[in-house]
C-alpha positions in Angstrom: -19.5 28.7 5.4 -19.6 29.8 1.6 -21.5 27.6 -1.4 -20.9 28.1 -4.7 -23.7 30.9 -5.2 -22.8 33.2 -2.1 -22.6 33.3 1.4 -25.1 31.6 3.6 -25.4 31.2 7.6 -24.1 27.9 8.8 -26.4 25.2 10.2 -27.5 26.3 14.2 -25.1 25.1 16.8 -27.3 21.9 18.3 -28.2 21.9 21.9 -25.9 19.6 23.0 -27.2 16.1 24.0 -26.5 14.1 27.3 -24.9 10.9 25.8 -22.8 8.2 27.2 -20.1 8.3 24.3 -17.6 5.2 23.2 -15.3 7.8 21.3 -13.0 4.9 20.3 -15.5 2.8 19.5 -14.6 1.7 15.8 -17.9 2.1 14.4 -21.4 3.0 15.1 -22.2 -0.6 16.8 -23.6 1.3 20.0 -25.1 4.2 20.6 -28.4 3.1 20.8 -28.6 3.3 24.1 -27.0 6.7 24.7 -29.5 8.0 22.4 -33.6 8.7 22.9 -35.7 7.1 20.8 -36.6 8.7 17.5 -40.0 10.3 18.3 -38.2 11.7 21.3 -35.4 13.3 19.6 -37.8 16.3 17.9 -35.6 19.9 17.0 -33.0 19.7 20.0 -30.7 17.0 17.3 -28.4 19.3 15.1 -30.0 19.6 12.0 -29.1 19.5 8.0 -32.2 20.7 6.7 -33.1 20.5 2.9 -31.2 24.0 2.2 -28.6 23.6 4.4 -27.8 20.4 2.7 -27.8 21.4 0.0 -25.9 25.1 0.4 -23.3 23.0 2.4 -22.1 21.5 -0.9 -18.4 22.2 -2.4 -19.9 22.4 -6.2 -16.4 22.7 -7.9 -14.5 22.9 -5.3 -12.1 20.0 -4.6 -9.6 19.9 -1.9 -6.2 19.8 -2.8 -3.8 17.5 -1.4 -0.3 18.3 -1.4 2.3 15.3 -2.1 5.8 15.3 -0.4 8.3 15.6 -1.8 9.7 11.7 -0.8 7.3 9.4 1.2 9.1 10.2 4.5 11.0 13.0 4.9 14.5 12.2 3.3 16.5 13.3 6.5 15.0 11.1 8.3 14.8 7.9 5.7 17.7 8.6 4.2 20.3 11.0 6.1 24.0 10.5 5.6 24.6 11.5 9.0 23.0 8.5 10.2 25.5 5.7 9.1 23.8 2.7 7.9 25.4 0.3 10.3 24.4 2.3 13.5 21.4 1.3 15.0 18.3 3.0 15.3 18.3 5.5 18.3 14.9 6.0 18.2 12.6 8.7 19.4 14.2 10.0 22.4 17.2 11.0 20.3 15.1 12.8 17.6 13.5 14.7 20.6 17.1 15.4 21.6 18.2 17.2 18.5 14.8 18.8 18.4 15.7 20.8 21.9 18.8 21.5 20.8 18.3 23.2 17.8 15.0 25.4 20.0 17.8 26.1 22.1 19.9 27.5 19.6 16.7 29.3 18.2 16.6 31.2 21.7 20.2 32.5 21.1 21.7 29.7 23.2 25.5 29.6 21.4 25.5 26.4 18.8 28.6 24.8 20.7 27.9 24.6 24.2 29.1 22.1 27.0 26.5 19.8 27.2 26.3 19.6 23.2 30.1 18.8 22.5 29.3 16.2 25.6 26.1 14.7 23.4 28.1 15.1 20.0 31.1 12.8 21.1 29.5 10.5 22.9 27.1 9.7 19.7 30.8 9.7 17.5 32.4 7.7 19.7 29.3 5.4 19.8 29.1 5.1 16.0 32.6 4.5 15.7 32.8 0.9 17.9 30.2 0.2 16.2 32.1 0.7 12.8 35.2 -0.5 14.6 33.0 -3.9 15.6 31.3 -4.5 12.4 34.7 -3.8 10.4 36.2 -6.3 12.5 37.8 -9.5 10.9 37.2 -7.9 7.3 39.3 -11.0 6.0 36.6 -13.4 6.5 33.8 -13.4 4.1 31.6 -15.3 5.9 31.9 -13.0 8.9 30.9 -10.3 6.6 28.2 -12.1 5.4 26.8 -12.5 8.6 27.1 -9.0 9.4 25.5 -7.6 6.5 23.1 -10.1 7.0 22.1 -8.6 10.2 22.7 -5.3 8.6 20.0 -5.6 5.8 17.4 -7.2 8.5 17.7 -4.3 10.3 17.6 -1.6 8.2 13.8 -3.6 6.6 12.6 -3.4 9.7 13.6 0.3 10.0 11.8 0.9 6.5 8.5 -0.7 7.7 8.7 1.6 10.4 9.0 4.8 8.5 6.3 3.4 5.5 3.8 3.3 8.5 4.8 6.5 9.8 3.9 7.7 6.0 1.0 5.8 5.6 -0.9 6.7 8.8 0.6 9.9 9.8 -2.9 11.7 9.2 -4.5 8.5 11.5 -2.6 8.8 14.3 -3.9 12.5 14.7 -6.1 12.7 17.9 -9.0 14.1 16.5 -12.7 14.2 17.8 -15.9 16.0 17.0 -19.0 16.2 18.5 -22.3 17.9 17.8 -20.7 21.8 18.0 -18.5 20.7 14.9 -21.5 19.9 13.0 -21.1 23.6 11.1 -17.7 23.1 10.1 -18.1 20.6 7.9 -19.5 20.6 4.2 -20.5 18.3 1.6 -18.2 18.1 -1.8 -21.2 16.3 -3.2 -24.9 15.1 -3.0 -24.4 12.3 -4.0 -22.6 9.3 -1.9 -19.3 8.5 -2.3 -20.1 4.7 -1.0 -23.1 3.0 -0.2 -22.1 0.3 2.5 -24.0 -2.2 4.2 -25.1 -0.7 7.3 -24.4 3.6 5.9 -24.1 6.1 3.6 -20.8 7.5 2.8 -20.2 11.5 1.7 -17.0 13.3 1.1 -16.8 16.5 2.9 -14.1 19.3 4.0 -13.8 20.8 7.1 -13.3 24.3 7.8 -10.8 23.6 10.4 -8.3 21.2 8.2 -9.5 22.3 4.3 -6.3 20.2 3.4 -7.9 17.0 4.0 -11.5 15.4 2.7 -13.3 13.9 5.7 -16.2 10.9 5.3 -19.5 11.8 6.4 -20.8 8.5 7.4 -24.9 8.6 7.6 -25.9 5.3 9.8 -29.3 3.3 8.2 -32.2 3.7 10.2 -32.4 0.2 11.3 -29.0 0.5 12.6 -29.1 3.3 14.9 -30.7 1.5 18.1 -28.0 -1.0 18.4 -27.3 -1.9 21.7 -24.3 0.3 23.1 -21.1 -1.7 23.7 -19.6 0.9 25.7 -16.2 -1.4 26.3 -15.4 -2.0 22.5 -12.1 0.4 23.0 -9.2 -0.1 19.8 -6.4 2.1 18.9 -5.8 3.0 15.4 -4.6 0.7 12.8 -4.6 1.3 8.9 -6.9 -1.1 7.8 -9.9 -0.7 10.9 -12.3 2.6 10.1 -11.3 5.3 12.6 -14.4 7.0 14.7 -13.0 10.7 14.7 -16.8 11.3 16.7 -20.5 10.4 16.6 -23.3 12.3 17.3 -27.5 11.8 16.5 -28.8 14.2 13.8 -31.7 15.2 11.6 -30.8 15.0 8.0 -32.8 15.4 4.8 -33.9 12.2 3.7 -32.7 12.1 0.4 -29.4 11.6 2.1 -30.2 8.9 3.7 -32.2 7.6 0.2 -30.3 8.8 -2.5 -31.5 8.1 -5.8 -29.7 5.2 -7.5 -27.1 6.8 -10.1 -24.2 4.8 -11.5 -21.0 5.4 -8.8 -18.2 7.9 -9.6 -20.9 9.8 -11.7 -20.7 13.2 -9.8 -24.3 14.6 -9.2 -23.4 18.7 -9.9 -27.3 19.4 -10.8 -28.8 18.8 -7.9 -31.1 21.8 -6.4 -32.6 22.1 -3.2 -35.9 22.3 -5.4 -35.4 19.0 -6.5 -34.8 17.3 -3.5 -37.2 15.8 -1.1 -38.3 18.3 2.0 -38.8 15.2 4.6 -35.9 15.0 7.3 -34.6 11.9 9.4 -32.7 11.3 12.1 -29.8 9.4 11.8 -26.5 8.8 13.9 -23.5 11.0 12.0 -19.8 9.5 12.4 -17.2 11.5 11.1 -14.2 9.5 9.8 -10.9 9.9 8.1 -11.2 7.2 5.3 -13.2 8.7 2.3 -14.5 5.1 0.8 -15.0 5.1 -2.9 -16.9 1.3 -2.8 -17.4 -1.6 -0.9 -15.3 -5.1 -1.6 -18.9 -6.3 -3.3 -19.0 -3.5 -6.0 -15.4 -4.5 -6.6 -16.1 -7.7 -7.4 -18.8 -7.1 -9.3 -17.4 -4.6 -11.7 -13.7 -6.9 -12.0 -15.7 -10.0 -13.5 -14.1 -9.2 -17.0 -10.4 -8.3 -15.9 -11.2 -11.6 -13.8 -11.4 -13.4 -16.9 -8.8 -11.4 -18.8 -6.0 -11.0 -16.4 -6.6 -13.7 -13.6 -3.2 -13.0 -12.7 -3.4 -9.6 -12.2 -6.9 -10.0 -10.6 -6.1 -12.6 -8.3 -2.9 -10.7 -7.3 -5.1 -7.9 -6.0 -7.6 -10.2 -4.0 -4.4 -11.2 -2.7 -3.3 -8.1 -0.9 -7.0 -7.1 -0.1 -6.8 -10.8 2.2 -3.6 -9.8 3.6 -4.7 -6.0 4.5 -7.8 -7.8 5.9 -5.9 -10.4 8.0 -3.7 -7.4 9.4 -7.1 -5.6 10.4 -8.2 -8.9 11.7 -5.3 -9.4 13.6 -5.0 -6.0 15.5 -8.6 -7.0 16.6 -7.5 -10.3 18.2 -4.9 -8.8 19.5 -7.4 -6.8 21.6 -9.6 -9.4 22.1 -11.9 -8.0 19.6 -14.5 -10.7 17.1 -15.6 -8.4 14.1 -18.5 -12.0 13.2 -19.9 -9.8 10.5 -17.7 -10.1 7.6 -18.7 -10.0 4.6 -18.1 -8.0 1.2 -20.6 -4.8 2.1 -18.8 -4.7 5.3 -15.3 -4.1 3.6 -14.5 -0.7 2.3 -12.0 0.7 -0.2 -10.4 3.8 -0.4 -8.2 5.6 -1.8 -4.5 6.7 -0.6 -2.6 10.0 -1.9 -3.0 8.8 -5.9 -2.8 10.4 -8.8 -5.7 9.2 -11.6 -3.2 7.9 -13.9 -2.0 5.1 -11.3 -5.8 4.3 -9.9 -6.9 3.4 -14.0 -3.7 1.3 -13.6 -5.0 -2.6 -13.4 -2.3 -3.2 -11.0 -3.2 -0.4 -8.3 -4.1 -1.8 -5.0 -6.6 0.4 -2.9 -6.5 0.5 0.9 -9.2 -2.5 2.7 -11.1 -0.7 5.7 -13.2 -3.0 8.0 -16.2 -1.7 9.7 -19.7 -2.0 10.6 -18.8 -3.5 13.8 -22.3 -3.6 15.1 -22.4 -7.7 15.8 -18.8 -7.4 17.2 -17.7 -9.0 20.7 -14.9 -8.1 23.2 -13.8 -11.2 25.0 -13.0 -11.4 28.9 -9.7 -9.6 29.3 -9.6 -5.8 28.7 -13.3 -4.7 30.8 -12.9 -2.8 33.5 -13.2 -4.6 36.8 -16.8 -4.3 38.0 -17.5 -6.0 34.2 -15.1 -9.0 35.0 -16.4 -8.9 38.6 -19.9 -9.5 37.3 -18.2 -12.3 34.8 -17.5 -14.3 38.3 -20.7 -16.9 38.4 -20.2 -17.4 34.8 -19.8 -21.6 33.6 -16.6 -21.6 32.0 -17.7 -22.6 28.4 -19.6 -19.3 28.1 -15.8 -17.1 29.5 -14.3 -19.2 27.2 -16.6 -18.0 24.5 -15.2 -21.2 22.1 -17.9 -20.5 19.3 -16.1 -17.0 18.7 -12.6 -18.1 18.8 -12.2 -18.2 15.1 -15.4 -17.0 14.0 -14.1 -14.2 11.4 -11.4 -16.9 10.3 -14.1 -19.0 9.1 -16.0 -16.0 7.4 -12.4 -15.0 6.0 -12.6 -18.1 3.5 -16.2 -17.7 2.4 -14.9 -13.9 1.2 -11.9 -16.3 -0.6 -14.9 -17.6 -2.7 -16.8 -14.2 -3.3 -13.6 -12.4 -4.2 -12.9 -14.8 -6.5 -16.8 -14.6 -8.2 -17.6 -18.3 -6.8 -20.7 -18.6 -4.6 -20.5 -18.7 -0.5 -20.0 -22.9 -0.6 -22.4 -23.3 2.6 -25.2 -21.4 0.3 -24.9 -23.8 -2.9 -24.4 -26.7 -0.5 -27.1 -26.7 2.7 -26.2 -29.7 3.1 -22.5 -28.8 4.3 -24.2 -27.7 7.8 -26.5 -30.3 8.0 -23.5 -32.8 8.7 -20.3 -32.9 9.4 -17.9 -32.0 6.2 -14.2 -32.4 5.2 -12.1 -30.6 2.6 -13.1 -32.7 -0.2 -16.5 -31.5 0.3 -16.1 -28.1 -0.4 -16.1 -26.8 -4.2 -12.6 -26.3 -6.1 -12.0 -23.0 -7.4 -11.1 -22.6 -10.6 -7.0 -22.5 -11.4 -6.8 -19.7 -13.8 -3.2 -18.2 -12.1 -0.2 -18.7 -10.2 -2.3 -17.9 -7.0 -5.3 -20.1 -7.7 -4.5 -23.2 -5.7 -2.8 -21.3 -2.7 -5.6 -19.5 -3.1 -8.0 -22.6 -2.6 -5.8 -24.0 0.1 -5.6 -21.3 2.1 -10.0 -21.2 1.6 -10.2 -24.8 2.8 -8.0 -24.2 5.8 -9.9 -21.4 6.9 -13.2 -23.3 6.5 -12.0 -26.6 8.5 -15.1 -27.2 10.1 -13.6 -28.6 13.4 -11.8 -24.9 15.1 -9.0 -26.7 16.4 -8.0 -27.9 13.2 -8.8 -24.2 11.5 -5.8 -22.0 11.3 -5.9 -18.5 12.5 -5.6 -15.3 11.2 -2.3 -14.6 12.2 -1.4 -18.2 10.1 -3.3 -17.2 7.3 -1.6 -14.0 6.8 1.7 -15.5 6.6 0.2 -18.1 3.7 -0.8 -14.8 1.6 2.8 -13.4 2.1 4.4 -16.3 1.2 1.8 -16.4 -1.3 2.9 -13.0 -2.6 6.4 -12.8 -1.8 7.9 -16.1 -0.7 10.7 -18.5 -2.3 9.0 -20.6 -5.8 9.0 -24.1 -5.2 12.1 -24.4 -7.4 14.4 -23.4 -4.4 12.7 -25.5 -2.0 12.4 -28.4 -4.2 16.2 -28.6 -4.9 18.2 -31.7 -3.0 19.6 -30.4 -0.2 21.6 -32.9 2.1 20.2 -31.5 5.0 17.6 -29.7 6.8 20.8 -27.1 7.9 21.7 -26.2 4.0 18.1 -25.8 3.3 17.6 -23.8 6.3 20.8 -21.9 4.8 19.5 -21.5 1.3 16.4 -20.2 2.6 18.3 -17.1 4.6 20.1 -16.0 1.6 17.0 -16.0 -0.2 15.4 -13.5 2.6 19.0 -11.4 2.9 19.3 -11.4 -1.0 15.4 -10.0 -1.0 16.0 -7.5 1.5 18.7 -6.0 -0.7 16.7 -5.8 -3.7 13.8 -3.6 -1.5 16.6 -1.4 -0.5 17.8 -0.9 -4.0 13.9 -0.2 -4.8 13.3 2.4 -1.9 17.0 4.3 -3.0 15.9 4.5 -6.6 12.4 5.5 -5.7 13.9 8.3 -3.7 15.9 9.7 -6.4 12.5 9.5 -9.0 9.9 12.6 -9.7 7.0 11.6 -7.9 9.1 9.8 -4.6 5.9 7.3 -4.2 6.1 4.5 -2.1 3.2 2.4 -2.9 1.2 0.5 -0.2 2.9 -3.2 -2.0 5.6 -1.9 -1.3 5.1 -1.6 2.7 3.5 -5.0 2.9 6.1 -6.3 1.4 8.8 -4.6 3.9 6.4 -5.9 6.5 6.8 -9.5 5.0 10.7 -9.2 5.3 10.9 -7.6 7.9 9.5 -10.7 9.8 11.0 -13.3 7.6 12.3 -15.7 9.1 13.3 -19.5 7.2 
């Protein structure tokens, strides 16, 4: 590796440790048990000593990230030789046309057999499906049904290639262990986050310099958690991404840095200067380069709170709803996160220029982690686990406590977002007893989003579970929050439940439109940015249903 003042040798390749590893494990909630204790650890852990640490950093340098030219690639998104009314053919025919044109690379001739064979049948398909959906032209409300269908389709289709764009760097199998220790350096000394239960760095690695990588330093007091070697998640957008753990010595004024106010670069600092003591510490490297945690966004947003609720309380907003999509991929896998709380949350940035993060509108991306206290439910162990599970009482399989656990700590964050007090800390008295909506502190109606706001706080905080709504219920109160029909369309006399029902479909169809018309123009403007609003919006619609 080079610094800024020369070449210098690499940190040594570690000895390789013996470890039990839970590679997809979203976070650093168990290795304690795959590593030896820390007296026992001595100079076989790869090591960042003071000079390495400090040699290891970019200076100057900043990795460049290269913006595409549309957010998916416009033959795929938007290719006239895809008609809009013929339905998605999906990977396998994308694979297809691949082979072909390798074929054809090779010096197999462009028109062969097989090929005319593929190319009429895929004509002749399109063309009953024109032929069906031009059918009885002369009715309007056919028409309208089919376009109807037409414009559902084609938002589902959209969500599909926004997540494509969003998490095409996530879905990347990547995993490093101790021997990529050397690859990696430091863009700064100084933190890029300080979370809860880490320290956050931004680094580059020698094998991908296009991308900056997190260097996530675990606490001390962290690193002997018990290992939960069954905690197994597949990548989503809004859950922090273990890309590989391994147990380190570090200098220790990595793990302490001095308190300096964040986004202040630290260029000055000399190995001289820095303390010569060395930790060990359990390294993860991740994708997500976290600039803060949700509680230094709320504490630096208490003005624009004041001066632009609307705006504010907009962005608190989507930061629920990317949390209740994190939340819900976890239930889905029978996962409990029960440590949420505003250091737990991360931010981070996603392909932005400076201009647009200054914005006061600019939504950063929600990461969940620190899943040290988290819980798998019965369900997805392998079968000596649920074997063992057997001569277990059924209230402790049924684990009813945990059911809707983060649900309940998903309102207090309502209240913290929003710079109100956790309502069970002001009130003791709440647990003491049995409480009911009424009991619970108002927040304070200063926009549009205020009392849905509060609504949506009380019904996560129900204090009976069965009456608490779940994740999955709350998500769809922040949508319709965000995007759903004003309570001037629903408040209008219908004569029916059928012509509201009908009212409400137009609404979705005529909003579906409208995002179309936004993508098309966005494709055919300079920068080609689809922001991240505009994919949980496309997820809203796509899903809409009155």
């Amino acid at each position: 590796m080079e610094a800024q003042h020369g070449p210098v040798q690499p940190p040594p390749l570690p000895i390789k440790k013996s470890m039990n590893r839970a590679i997809s494990a979203p976070d650093n909630s168990a290795w304690g048990r795959a590593f030896p204790s820390k007296n026992g650890v001595g100079p076989k852990s790869p090591r960042l000593n003071q000079s390495q640490s400090e040699n290891n950093v970019c200076g100057e340098e900043s990795a460049s990230h290269g913006y595409p030219l549309s957010p998916v690639e416009r033959q795929v998104m938007f290719s006239s030789s895809e008609s809009l009314e013929q339905c998605c053919r999906g990977s396998g025919h994308r694979n297809e046309v691949r082979n072909r044109n390798c074929l054809q690379s090779r010096g197999t001739p462009a028109h062969s057999t097989s090929q005319l064979s593929i190319s009429s049948q895929a004509s002749s398909a399109s063309s009953l499906q024109l032929h069906h959906l031009l059918s009885n032209i002369d009715s309007k409300e056919g028409m309208y049904a089919k376009l109807s269908g037409l414009y559902a389709q084609s938002t589902r289709r959209l969500m599909n290639k926004c997540e494509d764009y969003f998490m095409r760097n996530q879905k990347k199998e990547l995993h490093f262990n101790e021997t990529s220790w050397s690859l990696f350096k430091l863009a700064s000394n100084k933190p890029c986050c300080s979370a809860r239960d880490a320290i956050y760095y931004c680094a580059t690695c020698a094998k991908d310099p296009e991308n900056n990588y997190a260097v996530k330093m675990c606490r001390a007091e962290d690193t002997n958690t018990p290992l939960n070697s069954n905690l197994s998640l597949p990548v989503h957008f809004n859950i922090q991404q273990d890309c590989g753990h391994f147990l380190a010595t570090v200098p220790s004024s990595l793990l302490h840095p001095p308190a300096a106010p964040r986004g202040c670069p630290n260029k000055d600092t000399s190995p001289a200067s820095a303390s010569s003591t060395e930790e060990d510490c359990v390294v993860v490297i991740t994708q997500e380069v976290p600039y803060c945690t949700a509680a230094d966004f709320v504490r630096e947003s208490v003005c624009s709170h004041k001066a632009q609720p609307e705006i504010y309380e907009r962005q608190v907003c989507l930061l629920l709803l990317q949390l209740c999509n994190g939340l819900e991929h976890l239930k889905e896998h029978a996962i409990i996160h029960r440590d949420l709380c505003l250091d737990n949350l991360l931010l981070a940035h996603f392909q932005t220029t400076p201009d647009k993060i200054k914005d006061g509108k600019y939504i950063p991306r929600l990461i969940v982690s620190n899943f040290s206290k988290a819980k798998q439910r019965p369900g997805s162990e392998d079968s000596k686990v649920k074997k063992d599970k057997t001569r277990l009482a059924p209230e402790i399989m049924a684990a009813s406590q945990y059911k809707k656990f983060d649900e309940f700590q998903t309102g207090i964050l309502i209240y913290e977002l929003l710079h109100q007090s956790n309502p069970f800390e002001v009130r003791t008295s709440l647990h003491e007893h049995e409480y009911s909506q009424k009991d619970l502190p108002p927040l304070k109606n200063l926009s549009v989003y205020s009392r849905g706001l509060q609504h949506l706080a009380h019904l996560l905080l129900e204090a009976d579970p069965i009456k608490r709504i779940r994740i999955s219920e709350a998500k769809r109160v922040l949508q319709c929050l965000l995007w759903g029909p004003r309570k001037d369309l629903t408040d209008q006399p219908f004569s029916h439940e059928e012509a509201l029902h009908c009212a409400l479909q137009n609404w979705i169809d005529m909003k579906r439109a409208l995002l179309m018309m936004k993508f098309a123009e966005r494709a055919l403007e300079p920068e080609h940015n689809i922001s991240l609003e505009d994919w949980l919006c496309c997820q809203y619609l796509a899903s809409a249903d009155p």
